[in-house]
DRENGUNU-550384 format. One record per residue: x, y, z of N, C-alpha, C, O, CB in turn. Coordinates in steps of 0.001 Angstrom, whole numbers, plus 500000, padded with zeros to 6 digits. Atoms other than C-alpha are relative to their C-alpha. Glycine has a CB too. Example, Ala and Ser with C-alpha at 12.3 -4.5 7.8 and 13.67 -1.06 7.14 Angstrom:
BEGIN
500890498810500000512300495500507800500900501200500000501936501181500665499008500027501246;499180498810499940513670498940507140499230501090500730499739502198500899500414500462498585;
This chain:
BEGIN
499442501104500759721224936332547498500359498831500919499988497690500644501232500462499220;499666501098499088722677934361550480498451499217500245498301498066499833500768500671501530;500939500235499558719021934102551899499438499070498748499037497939499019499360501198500496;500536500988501063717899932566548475500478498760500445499795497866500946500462500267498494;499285501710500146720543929605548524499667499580501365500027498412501513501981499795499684;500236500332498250719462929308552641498752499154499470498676497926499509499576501615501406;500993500435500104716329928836551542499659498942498605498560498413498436499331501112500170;500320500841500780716830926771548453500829498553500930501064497489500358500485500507498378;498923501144499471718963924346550887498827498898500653498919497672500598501341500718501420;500669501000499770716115922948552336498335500630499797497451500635500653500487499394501456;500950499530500669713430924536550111499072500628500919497871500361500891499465499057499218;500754498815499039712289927221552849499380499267500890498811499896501782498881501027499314;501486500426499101710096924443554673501009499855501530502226499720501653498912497983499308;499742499420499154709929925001558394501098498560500672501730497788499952498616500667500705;499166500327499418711826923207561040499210498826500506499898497928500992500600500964500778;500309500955499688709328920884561845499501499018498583498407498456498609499128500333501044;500509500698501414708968919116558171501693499441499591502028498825498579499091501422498562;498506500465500027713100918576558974500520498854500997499775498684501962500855501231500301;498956500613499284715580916160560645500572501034500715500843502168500321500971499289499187;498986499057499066717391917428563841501381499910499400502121500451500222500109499480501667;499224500090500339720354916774561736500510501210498622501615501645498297499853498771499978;499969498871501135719187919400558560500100501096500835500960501977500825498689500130498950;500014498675499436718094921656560852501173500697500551501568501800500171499160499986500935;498515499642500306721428921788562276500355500441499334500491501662499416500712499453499878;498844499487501209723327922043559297499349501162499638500182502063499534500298498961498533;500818498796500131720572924842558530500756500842500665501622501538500135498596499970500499;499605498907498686721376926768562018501498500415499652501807501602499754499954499169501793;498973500005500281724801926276560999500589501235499096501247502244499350500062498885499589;499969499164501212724779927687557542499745501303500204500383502212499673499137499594499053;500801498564499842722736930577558715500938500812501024501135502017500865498255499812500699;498928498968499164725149931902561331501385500495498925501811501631498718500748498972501581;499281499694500678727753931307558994499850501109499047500732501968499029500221499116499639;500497499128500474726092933381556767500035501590500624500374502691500190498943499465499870;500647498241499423725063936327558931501936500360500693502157501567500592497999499892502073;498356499975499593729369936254560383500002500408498510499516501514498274501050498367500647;499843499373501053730094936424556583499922501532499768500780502318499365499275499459499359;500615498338500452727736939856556385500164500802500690499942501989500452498682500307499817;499483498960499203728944941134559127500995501075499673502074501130500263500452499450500909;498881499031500696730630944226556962499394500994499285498352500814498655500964499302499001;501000498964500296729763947561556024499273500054498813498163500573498701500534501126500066;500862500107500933729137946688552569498596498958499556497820499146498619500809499962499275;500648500752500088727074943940552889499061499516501740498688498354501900500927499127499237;500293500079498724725660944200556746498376499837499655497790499043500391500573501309500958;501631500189500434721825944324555217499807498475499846498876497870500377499546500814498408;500774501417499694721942940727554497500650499138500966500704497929500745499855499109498727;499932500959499077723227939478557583498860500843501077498741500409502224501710499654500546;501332499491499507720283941533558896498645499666499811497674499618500566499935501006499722;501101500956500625718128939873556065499985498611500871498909498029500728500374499643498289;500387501711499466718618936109558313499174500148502015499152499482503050502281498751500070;500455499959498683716813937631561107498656499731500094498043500467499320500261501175500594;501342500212500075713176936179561936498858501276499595498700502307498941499748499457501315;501393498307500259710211938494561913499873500454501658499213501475501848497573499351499200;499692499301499008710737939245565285501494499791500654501809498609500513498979499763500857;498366499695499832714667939930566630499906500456501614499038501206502060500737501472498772;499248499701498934716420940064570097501148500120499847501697499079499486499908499325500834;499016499686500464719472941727569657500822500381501417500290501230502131499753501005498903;499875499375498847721718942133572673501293499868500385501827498876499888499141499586500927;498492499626499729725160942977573987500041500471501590500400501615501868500561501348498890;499978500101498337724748942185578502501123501173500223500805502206500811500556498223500743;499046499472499319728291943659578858499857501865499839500514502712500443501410499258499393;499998498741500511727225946953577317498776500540500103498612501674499651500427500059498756;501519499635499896723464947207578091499260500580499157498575501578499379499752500683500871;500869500221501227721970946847574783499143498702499629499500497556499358500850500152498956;501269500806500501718818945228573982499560500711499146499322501884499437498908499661500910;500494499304501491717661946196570441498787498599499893498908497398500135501635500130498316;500866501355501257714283944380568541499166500336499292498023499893499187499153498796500498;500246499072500830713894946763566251500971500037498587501911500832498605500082501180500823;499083500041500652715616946068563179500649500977499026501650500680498374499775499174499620;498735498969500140716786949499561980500360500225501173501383500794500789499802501357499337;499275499718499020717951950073565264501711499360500159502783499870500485499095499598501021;499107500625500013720067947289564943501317500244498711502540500372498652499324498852500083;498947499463501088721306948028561705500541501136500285501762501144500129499497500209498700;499042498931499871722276951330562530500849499877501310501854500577501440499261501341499963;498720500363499239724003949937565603501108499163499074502242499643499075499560499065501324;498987500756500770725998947651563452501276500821499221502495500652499190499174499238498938;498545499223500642727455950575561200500566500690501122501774500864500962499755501231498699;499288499507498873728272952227564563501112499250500331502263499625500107499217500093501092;498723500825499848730396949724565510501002499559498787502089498987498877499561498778500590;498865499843501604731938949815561704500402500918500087501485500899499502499560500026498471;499220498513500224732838953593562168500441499713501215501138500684501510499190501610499729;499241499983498439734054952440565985500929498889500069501639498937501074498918499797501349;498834501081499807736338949347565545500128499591498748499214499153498049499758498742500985;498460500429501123739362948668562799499575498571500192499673498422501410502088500423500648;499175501616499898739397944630562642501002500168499931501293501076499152499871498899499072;498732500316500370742936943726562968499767498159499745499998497635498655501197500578501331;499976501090500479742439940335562956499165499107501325499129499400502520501557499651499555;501350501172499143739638937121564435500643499163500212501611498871499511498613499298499276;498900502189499552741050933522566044498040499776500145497295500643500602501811499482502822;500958500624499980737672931273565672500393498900500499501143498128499903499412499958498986;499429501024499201738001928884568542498613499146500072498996497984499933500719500551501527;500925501246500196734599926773568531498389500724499779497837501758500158500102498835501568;501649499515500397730952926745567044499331498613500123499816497580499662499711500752498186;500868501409500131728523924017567551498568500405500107498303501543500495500338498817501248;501936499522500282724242924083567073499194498724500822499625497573500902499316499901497731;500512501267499981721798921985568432498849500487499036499075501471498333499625499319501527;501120499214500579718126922527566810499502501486500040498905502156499197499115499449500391;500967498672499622717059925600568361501481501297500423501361502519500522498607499488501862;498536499309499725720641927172569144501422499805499326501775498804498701500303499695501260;499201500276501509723662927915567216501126500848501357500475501733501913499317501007497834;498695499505498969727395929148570111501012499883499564501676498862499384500249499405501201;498534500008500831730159930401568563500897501517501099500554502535501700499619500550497635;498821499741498960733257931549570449501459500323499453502158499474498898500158498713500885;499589499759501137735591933708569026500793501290500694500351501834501706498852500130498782;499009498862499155738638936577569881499890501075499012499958500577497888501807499548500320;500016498689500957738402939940567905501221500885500533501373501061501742498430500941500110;498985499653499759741211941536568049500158501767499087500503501813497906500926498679499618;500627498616501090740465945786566745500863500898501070501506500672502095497744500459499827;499778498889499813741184949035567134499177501220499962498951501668498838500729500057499436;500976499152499868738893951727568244500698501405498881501895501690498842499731500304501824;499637499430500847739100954251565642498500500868499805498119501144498668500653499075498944;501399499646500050735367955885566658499450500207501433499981500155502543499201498904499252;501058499545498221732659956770569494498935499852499494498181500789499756499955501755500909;501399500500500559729559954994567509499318499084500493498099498929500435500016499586498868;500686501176499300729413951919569482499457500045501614500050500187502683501027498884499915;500786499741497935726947952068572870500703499630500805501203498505500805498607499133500674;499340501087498758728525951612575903501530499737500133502085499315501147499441498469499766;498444500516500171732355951228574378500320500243501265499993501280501842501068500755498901;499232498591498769734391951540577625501533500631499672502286501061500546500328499212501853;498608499928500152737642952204575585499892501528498583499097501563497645500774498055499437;499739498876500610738571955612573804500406499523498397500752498357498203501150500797500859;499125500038501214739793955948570004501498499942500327501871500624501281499735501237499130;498519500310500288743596954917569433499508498694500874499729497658500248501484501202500579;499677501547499122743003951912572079500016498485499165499059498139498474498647499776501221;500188501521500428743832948190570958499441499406500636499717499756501784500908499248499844;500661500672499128741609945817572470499538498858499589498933498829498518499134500629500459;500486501495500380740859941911572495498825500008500978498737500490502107501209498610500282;501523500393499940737292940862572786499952498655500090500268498062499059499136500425498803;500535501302500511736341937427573490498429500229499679497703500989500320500234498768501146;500765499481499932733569937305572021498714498736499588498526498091498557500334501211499308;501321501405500088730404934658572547498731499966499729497860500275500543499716499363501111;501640499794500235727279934438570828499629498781500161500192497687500118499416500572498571;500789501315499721724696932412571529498991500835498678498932502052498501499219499573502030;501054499858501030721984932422568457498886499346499871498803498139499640500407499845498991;501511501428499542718433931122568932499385500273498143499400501320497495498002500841502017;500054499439500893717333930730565816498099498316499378497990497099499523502078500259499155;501394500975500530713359928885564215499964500155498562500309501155497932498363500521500623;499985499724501313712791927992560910500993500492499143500657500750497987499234500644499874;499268499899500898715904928797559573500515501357499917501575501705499397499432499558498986;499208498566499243716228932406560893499815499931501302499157499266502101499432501536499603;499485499775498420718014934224563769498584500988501216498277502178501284501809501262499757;501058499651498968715251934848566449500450500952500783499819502009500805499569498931500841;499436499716499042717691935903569177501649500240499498502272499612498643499645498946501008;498402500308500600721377936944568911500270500705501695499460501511502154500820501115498039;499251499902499215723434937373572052501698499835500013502457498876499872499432499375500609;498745499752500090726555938818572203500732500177501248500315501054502004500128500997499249;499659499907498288728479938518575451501632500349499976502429499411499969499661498231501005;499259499412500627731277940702574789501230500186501140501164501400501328499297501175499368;498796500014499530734454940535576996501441500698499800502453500117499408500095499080499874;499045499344500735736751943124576377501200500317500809501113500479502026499448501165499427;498146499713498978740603943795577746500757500635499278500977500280498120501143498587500412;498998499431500859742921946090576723501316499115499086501882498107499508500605500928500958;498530501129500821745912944585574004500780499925501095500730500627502105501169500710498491;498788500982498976748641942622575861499829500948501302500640501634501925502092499952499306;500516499431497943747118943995579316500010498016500953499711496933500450497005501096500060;499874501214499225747527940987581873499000498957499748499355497782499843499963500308501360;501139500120499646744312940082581700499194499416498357498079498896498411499553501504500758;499695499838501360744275939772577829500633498268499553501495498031498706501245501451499836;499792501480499937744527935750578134499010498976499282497796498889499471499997499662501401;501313501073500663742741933157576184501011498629499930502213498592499668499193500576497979;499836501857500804743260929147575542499595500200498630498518500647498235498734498516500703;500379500377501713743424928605571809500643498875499431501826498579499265500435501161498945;500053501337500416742737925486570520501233499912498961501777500906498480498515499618499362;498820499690501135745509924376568073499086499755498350498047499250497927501625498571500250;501378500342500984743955924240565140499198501338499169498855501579498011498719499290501125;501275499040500624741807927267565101499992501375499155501011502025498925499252500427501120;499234498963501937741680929915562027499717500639500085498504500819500186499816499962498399;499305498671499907743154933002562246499520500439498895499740499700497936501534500096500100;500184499344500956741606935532559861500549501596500251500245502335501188498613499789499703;499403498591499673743735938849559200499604500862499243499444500659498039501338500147499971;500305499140501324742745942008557870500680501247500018501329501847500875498488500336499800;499142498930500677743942944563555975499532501191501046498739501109501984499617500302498162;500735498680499221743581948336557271500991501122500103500669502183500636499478499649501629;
């Protein structure tokens, strides 16, 4: 359903039949989108805004996926391995071909599904957490996740946050 209205936004045509200014707002929309679906009930269509070929990847944890059940079933892994407690969204900007959003996760391991975790069940832990999104035509090509993790109020457990930027809390 999302993918429909994506594609009725600038009637599916590619990226070169656009303004660097749609396409933007495109790249835009479309991350927004796939953040939205990021959730166990609806994780298929932020899986649906992925090109026909996918780089999926998480440096700090040595995952490269581009296989898209792979990915999906990493995704619910990390749904049976981290609680949200609550997101701070500190900046997103796109140019044509790239979409960098920058962002604190703030969870609770509550699992052993996600590759690589280096933190046990019960642990609290803040994530900064930075994607870069390459994305053609209106889907995500590339997703890079560059995942920064520190134990809760551990020293180290420091961020700048813009004033301004919106706090989403969740239940649990």
């Amino acid at each position: 359903m999302i993918q429909a209205k994506l594609d009725h936004m600038y009637d599916g045509r590619p990226d070169s039949e656009l303004t660097r200014e749609q396409i933007i707002d495109r790249n835009l929309h479309v991350v927004e989108a796939h953040f939205h679906n990021e959730n166990p009930e609806t994780v298929d269509d932020a899986v649906a805004l992925y090109g026909n070929t996918i780089s999926w990847e998480a440096p700090s944890r040595g995952v490269v996926m581009d296989d898209r059940k792979d990915i999906l079933e990493a995704y619910r892994g990390i749904f049976r391995t981290l609680q949200y407690e609550r997101t701070t969204a500190l900046r997103r900007f796109a140019t044509e071909d790239f979409v960098f959003d920058d962002q604190i996760g703030e969870v609770k391991v509550v699992g052993e599904e996600m590759h690589n975790l280096p933190y046990k069940p019960g642990t609290r832990v803040n994530c900064r957490l930075v994607h870069l999104f390459e994305l053609k035509d209106g889907k995500i090509i590339r997703e890079i996740a560059y995942e920064l993790w520190r134990e809760a109020d551990s020293p180290i457990a420091v961020d700048r946050v813009p004033e301004g930027a919106h706090v989403e809390v969740y239940g649990g």
